[in-house]
TORTOR-390834 format. One record per atom (N, C-alpha, C): x, y, z. Coordinates in steps of 0.02 Angstrom, whole numbers, plus 50000, padded with zeros to 5 digits. Layout:
XYZ;...
# end
This chain:
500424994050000;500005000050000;500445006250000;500185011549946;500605016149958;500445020450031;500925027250033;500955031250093;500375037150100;500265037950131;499395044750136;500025048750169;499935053750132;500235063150160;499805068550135;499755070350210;499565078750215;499925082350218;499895088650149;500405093750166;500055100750159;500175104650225;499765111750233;500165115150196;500035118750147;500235123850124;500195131350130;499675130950183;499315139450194;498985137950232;498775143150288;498255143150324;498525139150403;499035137550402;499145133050483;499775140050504;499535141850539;500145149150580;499905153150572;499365155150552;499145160850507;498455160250485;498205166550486;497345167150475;497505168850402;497235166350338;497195167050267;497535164250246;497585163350171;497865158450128;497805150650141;497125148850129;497235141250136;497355137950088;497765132750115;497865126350051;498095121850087;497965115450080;498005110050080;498255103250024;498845101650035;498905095449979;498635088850015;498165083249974;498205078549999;498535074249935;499105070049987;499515064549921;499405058449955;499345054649894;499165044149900;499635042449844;500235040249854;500675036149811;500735042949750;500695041849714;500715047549647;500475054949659;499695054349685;499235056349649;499075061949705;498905067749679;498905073849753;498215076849713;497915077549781;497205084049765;497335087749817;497395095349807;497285099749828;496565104249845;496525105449919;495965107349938;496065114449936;495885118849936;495755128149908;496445129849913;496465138049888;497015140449845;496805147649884;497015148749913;496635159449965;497355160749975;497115167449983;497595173750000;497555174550047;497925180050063;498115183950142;498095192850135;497765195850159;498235202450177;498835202750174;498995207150172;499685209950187;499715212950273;500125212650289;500485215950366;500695223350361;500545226250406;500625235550391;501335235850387;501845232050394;502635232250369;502645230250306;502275227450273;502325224050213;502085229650146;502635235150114;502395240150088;502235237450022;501895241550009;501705241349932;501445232949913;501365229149945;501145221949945;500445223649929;500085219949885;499345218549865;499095212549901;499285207649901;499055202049946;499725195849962;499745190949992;499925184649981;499665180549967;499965173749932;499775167149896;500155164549936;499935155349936;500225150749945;500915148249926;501335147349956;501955145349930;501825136849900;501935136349860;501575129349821;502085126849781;502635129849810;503285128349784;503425120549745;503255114949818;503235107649848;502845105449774;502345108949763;501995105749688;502185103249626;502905110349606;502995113149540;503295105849520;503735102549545;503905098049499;503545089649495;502965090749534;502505085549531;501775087549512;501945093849437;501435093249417;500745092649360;501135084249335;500955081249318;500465074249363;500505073249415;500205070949472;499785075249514;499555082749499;498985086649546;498365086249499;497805078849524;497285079249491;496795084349500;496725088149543;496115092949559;496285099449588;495625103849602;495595107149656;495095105249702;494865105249752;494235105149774;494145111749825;493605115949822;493535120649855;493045119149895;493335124949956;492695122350025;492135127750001;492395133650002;491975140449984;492025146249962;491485150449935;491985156249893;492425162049941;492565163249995;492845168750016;493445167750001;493765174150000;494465175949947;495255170549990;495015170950072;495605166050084;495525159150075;494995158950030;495035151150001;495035149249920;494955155149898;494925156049833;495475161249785;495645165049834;495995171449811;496695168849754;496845162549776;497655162149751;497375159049669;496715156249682;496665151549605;496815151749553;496805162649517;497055163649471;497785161949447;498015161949511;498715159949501;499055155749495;498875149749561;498605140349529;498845139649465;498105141649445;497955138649380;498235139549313;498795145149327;499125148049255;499645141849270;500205140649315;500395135449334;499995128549341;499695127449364;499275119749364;498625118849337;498375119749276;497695118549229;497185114249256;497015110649323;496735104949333;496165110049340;495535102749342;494875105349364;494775104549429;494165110649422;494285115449498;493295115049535;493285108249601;492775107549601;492225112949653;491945114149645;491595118749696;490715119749711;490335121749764;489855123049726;489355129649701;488775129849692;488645132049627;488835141249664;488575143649708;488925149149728;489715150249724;490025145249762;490665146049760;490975146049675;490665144249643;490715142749559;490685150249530;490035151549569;490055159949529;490445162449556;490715163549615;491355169749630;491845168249579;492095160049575;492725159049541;492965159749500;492075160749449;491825163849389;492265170149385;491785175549430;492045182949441;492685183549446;492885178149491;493895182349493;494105178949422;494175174949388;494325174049328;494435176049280;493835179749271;493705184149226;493955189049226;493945192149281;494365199349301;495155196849267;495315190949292;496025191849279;496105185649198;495315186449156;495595185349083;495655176749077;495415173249151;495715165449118;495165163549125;494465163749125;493855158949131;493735155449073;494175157349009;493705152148941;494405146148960;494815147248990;495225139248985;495325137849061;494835138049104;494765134449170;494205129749158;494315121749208;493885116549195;493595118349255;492855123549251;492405123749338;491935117449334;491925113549390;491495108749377;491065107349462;490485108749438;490025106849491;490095104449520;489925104949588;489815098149641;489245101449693;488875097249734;488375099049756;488285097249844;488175095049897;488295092949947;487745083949938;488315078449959;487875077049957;488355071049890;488755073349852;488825070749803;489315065549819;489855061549781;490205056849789;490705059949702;491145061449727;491605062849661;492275057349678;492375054749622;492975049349610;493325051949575;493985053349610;494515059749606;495395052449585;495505050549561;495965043949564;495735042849610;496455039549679;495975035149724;495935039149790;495485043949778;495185049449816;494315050749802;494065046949861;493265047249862;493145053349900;492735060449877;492595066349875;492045066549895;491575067949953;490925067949969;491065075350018;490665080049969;490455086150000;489945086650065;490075089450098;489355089750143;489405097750189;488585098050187;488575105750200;488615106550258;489055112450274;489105115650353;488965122950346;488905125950400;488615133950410;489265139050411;489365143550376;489965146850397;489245155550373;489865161150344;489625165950352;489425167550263;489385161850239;489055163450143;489045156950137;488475155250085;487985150050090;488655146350057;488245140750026;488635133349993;489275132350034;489205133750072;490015130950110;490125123550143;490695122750115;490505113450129;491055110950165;491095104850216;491625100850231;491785095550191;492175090850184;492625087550128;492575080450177;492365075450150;492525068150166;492855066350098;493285063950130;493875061550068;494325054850087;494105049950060;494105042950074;494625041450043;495275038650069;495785035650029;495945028550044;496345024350024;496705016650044;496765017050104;496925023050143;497235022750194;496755024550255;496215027750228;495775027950280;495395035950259;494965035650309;494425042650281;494745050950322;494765052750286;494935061050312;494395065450302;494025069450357;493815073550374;493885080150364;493695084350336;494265090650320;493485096150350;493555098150381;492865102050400;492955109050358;493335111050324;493245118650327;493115121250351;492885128750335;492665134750400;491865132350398;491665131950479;491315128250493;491055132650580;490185134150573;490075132150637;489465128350648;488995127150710;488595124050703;487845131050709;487605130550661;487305139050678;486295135050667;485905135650692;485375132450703;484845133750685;485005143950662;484555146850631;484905151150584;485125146650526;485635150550482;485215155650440;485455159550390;485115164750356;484755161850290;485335156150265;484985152550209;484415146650233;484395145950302;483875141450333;484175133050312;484835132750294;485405125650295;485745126150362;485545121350397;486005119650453;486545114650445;487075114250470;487515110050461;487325103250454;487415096950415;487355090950409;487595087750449;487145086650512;487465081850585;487285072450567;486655072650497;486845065350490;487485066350476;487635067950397;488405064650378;488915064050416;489025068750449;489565067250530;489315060750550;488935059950562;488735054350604;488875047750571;488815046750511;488855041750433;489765041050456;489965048350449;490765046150460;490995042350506;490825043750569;490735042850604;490815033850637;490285034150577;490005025050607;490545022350533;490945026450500;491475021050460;492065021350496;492175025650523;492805026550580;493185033450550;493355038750575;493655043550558;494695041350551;495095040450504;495795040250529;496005045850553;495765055250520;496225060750571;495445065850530;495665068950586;495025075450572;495425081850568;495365085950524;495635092950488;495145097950511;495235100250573;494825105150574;494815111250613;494495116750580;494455125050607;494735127850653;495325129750675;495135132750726;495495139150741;495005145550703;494995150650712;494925154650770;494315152750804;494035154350875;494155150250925;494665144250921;494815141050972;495105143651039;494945150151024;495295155151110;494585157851131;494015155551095;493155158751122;492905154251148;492565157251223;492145150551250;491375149351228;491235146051243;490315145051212;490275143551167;490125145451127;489605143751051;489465151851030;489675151450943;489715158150906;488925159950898;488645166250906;488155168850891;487875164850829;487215164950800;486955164350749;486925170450702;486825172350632;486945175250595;486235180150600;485845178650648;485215178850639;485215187450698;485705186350737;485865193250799;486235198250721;486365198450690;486635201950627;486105206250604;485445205150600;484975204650565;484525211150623;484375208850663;484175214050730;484495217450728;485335217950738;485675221950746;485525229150681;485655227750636;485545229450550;484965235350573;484465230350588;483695233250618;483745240650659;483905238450692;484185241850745;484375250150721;484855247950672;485355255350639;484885257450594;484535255350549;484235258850517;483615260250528;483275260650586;482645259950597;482865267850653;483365270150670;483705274750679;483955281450669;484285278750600;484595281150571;484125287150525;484285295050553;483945298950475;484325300850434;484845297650420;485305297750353;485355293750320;485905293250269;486125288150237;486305282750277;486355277550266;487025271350288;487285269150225;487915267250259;488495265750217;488615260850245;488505251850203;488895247250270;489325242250220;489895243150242;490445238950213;490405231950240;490625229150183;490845221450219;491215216650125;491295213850186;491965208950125;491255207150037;491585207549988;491115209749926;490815201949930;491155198049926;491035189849944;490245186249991;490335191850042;489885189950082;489115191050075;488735184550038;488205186550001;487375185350053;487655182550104;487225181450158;487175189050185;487515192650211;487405198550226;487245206050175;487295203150127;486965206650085;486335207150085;485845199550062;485465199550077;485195200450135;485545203250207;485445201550250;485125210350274;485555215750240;485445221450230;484965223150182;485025221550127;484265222850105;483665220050109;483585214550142;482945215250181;482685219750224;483365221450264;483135225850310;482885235350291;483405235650225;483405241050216;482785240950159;482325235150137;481735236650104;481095236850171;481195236650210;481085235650279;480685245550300;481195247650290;481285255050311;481145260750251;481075255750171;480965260850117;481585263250104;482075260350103;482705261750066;483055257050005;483165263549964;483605261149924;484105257549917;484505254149879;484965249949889;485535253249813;486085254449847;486725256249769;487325251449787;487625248949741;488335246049765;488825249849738;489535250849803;490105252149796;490525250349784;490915247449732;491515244049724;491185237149670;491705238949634;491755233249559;491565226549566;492015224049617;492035218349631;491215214349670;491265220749720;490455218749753;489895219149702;489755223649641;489395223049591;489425217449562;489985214849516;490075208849503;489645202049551;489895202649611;489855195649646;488705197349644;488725203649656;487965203549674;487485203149603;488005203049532;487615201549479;487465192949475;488165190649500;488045183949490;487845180849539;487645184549596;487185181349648;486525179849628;486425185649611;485515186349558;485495182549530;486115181649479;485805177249414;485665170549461;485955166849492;485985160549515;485345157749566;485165163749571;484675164749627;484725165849711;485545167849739;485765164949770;485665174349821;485375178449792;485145184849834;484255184449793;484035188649833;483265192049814;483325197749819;483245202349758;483175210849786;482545212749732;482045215849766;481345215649696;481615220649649;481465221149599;481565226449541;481185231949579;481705236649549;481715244949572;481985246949625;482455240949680;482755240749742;483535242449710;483895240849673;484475242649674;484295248549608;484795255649642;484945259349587;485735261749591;485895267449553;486405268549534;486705272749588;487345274549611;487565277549649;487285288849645;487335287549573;487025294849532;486215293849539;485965290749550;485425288749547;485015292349617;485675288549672;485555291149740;485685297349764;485965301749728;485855307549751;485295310649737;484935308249719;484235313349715;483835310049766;483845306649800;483535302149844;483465307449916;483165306249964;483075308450025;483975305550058;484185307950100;484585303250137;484335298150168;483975299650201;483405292350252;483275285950209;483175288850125;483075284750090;483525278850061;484115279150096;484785278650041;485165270750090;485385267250054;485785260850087;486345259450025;486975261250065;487465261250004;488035256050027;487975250050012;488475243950009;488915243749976;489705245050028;490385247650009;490945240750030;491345240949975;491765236350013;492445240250044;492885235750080;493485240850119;493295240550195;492835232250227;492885234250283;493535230950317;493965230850291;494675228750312;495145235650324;495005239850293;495395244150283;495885245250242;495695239950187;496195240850106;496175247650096;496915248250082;497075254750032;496825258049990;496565255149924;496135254049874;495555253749886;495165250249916;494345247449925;494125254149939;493315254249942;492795260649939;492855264449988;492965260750048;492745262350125;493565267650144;494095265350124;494495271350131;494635276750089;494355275750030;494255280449968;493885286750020;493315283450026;492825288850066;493025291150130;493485288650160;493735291350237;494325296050202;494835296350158;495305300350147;494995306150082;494425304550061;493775310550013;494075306849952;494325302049913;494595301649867;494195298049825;493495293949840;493195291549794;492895296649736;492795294149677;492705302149624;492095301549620;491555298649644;490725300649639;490365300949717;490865299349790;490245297749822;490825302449888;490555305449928;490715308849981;490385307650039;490795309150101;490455307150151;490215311650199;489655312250226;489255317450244;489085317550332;489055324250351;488805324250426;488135321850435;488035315450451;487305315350459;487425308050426;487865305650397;487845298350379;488025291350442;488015285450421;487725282550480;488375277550432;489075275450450;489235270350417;489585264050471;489345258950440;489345251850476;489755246550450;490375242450483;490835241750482;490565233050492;490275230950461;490005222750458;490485217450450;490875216250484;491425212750478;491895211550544;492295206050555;492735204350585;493445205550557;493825210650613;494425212350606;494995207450602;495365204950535;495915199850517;496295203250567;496705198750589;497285200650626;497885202250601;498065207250613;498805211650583;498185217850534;497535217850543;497275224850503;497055228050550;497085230650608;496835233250658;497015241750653;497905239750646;497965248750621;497575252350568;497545245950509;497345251550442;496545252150475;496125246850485;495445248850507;495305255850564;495605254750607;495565261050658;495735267750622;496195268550573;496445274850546;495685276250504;495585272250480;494815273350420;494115275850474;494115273050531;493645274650560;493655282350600;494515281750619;494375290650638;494345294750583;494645294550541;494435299450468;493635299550473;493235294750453;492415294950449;492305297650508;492585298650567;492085303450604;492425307850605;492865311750599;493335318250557;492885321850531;492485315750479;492115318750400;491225319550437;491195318250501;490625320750528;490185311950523;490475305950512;489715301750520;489755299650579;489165295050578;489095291450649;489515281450618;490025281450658;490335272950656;490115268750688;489925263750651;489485257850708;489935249350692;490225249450721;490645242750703;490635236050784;490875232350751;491085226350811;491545229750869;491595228150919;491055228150968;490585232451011;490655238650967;489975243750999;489305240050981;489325235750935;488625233150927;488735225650872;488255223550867;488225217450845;488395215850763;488775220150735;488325218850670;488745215650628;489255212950673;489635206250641;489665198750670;489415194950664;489455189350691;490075183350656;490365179450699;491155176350669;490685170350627;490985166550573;490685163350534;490955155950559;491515157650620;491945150350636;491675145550716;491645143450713;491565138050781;492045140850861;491595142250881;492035143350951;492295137951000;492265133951051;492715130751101;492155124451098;491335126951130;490925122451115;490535115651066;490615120551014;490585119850934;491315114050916;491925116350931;492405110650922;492355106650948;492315107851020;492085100051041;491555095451027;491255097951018;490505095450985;490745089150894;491085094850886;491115090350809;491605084950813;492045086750872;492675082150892;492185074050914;491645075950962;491485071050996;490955067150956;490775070850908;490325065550848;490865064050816;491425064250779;491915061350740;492145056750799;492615057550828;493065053150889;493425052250835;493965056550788;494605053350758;495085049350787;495495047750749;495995042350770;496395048550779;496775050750732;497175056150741;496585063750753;497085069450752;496915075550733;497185082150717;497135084950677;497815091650669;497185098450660;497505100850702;497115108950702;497405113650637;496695114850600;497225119250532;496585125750540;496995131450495;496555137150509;496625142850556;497285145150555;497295148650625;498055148150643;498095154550693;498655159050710;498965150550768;499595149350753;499945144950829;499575146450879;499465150750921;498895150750961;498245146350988;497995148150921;497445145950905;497485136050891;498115136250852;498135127250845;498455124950911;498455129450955;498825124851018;498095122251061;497895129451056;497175128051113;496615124651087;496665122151004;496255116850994;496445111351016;497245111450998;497545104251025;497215103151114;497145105551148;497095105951186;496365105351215;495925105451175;495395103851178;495115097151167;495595095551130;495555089051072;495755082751136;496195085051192;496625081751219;495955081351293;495865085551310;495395086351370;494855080751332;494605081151270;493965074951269;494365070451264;494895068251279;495255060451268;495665058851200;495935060951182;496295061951100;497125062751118;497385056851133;497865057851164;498555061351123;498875063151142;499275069851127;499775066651058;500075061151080;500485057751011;500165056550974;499265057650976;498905057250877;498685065550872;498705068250882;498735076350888;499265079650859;499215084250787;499895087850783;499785092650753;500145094850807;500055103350775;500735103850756;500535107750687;501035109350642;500905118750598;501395119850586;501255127250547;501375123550481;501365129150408;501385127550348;501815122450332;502005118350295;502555113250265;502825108650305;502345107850351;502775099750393;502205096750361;502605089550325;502335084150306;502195080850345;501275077350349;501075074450396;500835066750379;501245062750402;501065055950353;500785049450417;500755043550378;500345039150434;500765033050443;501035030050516;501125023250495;500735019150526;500425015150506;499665011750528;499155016550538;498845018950590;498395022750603;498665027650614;499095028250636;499575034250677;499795040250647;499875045350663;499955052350623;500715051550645;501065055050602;501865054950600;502085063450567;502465064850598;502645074650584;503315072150548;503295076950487;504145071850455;504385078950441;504635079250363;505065086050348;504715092350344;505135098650321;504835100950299;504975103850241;504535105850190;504525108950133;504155115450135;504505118850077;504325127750092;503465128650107;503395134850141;502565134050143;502495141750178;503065146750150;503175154850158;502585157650136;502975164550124;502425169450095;502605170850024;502125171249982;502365173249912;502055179949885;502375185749904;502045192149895;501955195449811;501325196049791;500935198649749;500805205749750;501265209949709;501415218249703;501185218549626;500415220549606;500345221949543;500435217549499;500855214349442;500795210849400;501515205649439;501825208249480;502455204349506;502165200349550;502475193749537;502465189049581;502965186649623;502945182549675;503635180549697;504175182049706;504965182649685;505445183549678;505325191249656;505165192149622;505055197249596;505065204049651;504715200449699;504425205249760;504725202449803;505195198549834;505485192649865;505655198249919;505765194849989;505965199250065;506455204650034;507085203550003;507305210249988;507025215249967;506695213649932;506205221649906;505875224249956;505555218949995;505045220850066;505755226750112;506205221750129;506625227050168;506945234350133;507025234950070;507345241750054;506635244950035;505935243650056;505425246950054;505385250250122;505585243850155;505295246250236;506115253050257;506525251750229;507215256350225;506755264650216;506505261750149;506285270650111;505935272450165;505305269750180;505005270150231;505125275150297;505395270250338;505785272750389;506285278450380;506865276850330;507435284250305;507575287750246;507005285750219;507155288950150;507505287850098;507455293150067;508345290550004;508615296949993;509365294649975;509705301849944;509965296849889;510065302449835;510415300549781;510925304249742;511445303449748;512115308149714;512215304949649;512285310049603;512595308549555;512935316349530;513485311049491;514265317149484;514545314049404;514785318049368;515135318449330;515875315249322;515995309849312;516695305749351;517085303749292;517855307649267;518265305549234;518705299349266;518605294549227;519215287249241;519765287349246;519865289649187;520555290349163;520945293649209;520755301349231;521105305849275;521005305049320;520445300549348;520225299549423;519845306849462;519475308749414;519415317249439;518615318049438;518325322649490;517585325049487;517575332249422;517105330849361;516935335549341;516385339749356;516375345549366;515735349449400;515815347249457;515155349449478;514805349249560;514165342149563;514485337449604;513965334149619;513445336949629;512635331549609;512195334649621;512025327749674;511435330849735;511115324249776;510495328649778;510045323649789;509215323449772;509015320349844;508625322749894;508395320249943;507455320649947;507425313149964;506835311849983;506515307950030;505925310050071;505935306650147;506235306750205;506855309550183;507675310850235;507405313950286;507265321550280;507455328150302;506995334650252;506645339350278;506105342550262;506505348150210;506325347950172;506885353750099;506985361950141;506745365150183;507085367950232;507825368450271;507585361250274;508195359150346;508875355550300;508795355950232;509195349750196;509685354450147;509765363250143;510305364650116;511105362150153;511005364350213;511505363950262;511935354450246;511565351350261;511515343650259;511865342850187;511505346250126;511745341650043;512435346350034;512265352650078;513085354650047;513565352350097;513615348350141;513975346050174;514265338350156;513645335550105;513845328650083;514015329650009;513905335249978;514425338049914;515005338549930;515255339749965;515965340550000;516485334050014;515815328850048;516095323050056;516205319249990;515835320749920;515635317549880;516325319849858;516705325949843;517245330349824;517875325149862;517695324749926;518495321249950;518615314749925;517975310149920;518085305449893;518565304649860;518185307549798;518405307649711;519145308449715;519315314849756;519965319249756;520455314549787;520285308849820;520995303949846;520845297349799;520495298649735;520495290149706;521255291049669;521225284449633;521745284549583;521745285849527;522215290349475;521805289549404;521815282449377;521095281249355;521165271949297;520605268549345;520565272549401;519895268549445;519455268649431;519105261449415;518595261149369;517845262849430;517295266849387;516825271349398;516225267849456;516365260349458;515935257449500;516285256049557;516835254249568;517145256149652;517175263249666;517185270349647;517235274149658;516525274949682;515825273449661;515215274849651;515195266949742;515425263149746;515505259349801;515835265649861;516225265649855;516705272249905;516175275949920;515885281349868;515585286449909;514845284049937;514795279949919;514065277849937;514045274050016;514895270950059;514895268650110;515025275850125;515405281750112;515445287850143;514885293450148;514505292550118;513855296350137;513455290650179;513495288150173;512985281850242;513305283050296;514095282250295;514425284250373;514045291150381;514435298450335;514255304650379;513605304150358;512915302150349;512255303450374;511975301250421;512325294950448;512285291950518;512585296650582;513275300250553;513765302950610;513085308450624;512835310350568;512665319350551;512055318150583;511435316750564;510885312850588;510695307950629;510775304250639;510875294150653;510275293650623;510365292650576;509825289350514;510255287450475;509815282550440;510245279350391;509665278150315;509875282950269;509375283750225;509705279350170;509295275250115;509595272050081;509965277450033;510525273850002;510985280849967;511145277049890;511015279749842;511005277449785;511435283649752;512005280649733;512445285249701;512845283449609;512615287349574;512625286949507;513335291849465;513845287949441;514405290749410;514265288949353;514315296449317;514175297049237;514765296449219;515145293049158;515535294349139;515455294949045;516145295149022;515865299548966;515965292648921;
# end
């Protein structure tokens, strides 16, 4: 019999970017492909992908994808996947339309294989038996993964809670657990985001009151952001806001998109004459108005900081507006979110976010909820995926209090290979399972930690840049260096400073040799202006120094 390995690729150390390899002798299926934020040190970064490094040369052996659900840290990386690995990509019919939408955006949907799957189904993947089954998270079709190999059945719960009065009126499937159950579980893969919350996560249904609540309130506009993805709370707001005689406009490309192909599928209800145009809404009453923005993260780019720094070009934000922050704060976005929310009340609105009031509920399983699904499975093994070290310790730890004794338990971060001998879970090497930062059309290397650090350099000290006129031959400065400062030192304070490092730029030159060639000389002054801007300042600005020669 061949060997069963699990290899995390994303998502174990860390909240976003999930991926999962599962390998049987040859043959590997990969479970979702998501992104990450970026970290407020991480400049000019657009998102992270999966390091999927471990793949590239086995891949001719990656038969699939299988996706749990459409939100972007499970979906986000696919475009990128798939230019590298062409396989078909299973999902269902919601999660199908987002995957649709990002596709398209990025130009590859006529040569991706999307192929249905439904909860409930049985897909024969090589020798990987695929049985979807539905669980509750925070946007409908979201599914857990039974995936049956030679070696025994794996559990993969995805983001998962047990919610009783969900919005789509689907409660989690406690037969099929139970079906697993009675075949014997070998290791259970599962959630744990909220494994530091006690009780049991709200229902989606306190979202909904809450909503109520603000606009039944409110004699202005509202403005309520939330991730464009999230199609349960969409509908979850315009009920409410046809509720009160308000209009409905969307903000941001992407949220248009996802809410056209929500409609088409049937997967929102909004009656005709409920959504209009953003131009549309200014002739409207304010009272009348419900304007769904994305940016409740506090992206750079997205709607919601456009409008806190005045920069969106059709929509402004007004004294007397009411904007609502529908979402749970990723961890490492706390700065950019807080900066967006004091600007909006700067700009005169009223901010209503988590935890002044309800109007985000977590889509993940809290302490109760894990145990719960632990004690209908009873795995043989178990590995906590989904979540900050933290978070996979105190599941472990949960796992261990119902009887799950600690040597079938492993917690692991990205790229430890997790393999079986007999029943038994085994922690072996590891293979890469980093960050792969996405800057615009650059991928990877491209953007690789060095770039991150002489960003975070500019950042912090700026730059100067000299360039001088430099004969070889004679070893001599022609003219007067010129240096260019930026970020350093305020153009005030910086005659004193550049004519003092013209000088230094002068002694250099004046002790080389003649025949010294133009790039050690351009080495020389460039360690001598780093010394005297450290002596002169103690800063250390990056120094880029350019010898023309003829």
């Amino acid at each position: 019999m061949s060997e069963l390995r699990i290899i995390p690729l994303g998502g174990l150390g860390e909240v976003g970017k999930n991926m999962m390899a599962v390998e049987y002798g040859r043959d590997i299926l990969v479970v979702d492909a998501g992104l990450m934020f970026p970290e407020s040190d991480m400049f000019g970064v657009d998102y992270i992908i999966p390091d999927y490094g471990y793949l590239r040369d086995k891949r001719d052996r990656v038969l699939a994808v299988v996706i749990t659900h459409g939100h972007e840290d499970h979906i986000g990386a696919l475009p990128h996947f798939l230019q590298e690995f062409p396989v078909p990509v299973y999902a269902t019919r919601l999660t199908l339309g987002l995957i649709e939408v990002k596709l398209r955006q990025a130009h590859l949907l006529q040569s991706a294989d999307l192929r249905l799957m439904n909860p409930g189904d049985l897909l024969e993947i090589g020798p990987f038996r695929v049985e979807p089954f539905h669980v509750c998270h925070s946007i409908p079709d979201t599914v857990g993964l039974g995936i049956t190999t030679p070696a025994g059945l794996i559990v993969h719960s995805g983001d998962f809670k047990f919610d009783h009065t969900p919005v789509d009126g689907q409660p989690t499937d406690f037969a099929k657990l139970a079906e697993f159950a009675g075949r014997g579980v070998l290791v259970l893969l599962s959630d744990s985001t909220n494994s530091t919350e006690p009780g049991t996560t709200p229902s989606e249904q306190v979202v909904t009151e809450a909503l109520d609540d603000i606009m039944r309130r409110a004699t202005g506009r509202v403005i309520l952001a939330t991730f464009a993805s999230l199609i349960s709370r969409i509908q979850q707001a315009v009920d409410v806001a046809l509720r009160y005689g308000r209009k409905v406009a969307i903000a941001g490309a992407t949220m248009a998109d996802n809410v056209k192909m929500a409609l088409r599928l049937g997967y929102l209800r909004i009656p005709e004459g409920t959504l209009v145009s953003l131009g549309e809404m200014e002739n409207l009453p304010p009272s009348r108005c419900l304007i769904l923005a994305t940016g409740a993260q506090g992206e750079p780019t997205a709607v919601l900081t456009r409008l806190a720094l005045g920069q969106h070009p059709s929509l402004r934000v007004r004294p007397g507006d009411t904007v609502v922050l529908s979402s749970h704060t990723i961890p490492g976005n706390e700065e950019l979110i807080h900066r967006v929310i004091n600007r909006l009340f700067q700009k005169g609105a009223d901010v209503v976010y988590h935890p002044l009031a309800p109007v985000h509920v977590s889509g993940h399983a809290s302490q109760e909820e894990q145990k719960l699904l632990l004690n209908i499975l009873r795995p043989r093994n178990f590995v906590p995926i989904h979540g900050e070290l933290r978070h996979l310790k105190q599941h472990a730890k949960l796992a261990m209090g119902l009887g799950i004794p600690a040597e079938r338990i492993a917690v692991v971060e990205n790229g430890y290979v997790l393999s079986f001998r007999g029943d038994q879970i085994q922690v072996g090497e590891r293979v890469p399972g980093g960050y792969v930062f996405v800057d615009g059309t650059w991928v990877g290397d491209a953007v690789g930690p060095a770039v991150i650090r002489d960003r975070e350099t500019l950042a912090m000290a700026g730059v100067c840049v000299a360039a001088f006129h430099y004969d070889p031959r004679r070893g001599t400065l022609i003219g007067s260096p010129r240096l260019t400062m930026r970020g350093f030192v305020a153009s005030h304070a910086a005659e004193e400073i550049l004519a003092e490092a013209q000088d230094v730029v002068r002694r250099v030159v004046r002790d080389v040799r003649p025949g010294t060639p133009a790039a050690t000389v351009e080495h020389q002054v460039q360690s001598a202006l780093a010394e005297f801007f450290y002596q002169r300042t103690k800063n250390r600005p990056e120094v880029i120094v350019i010898a023309v020669t003829d």
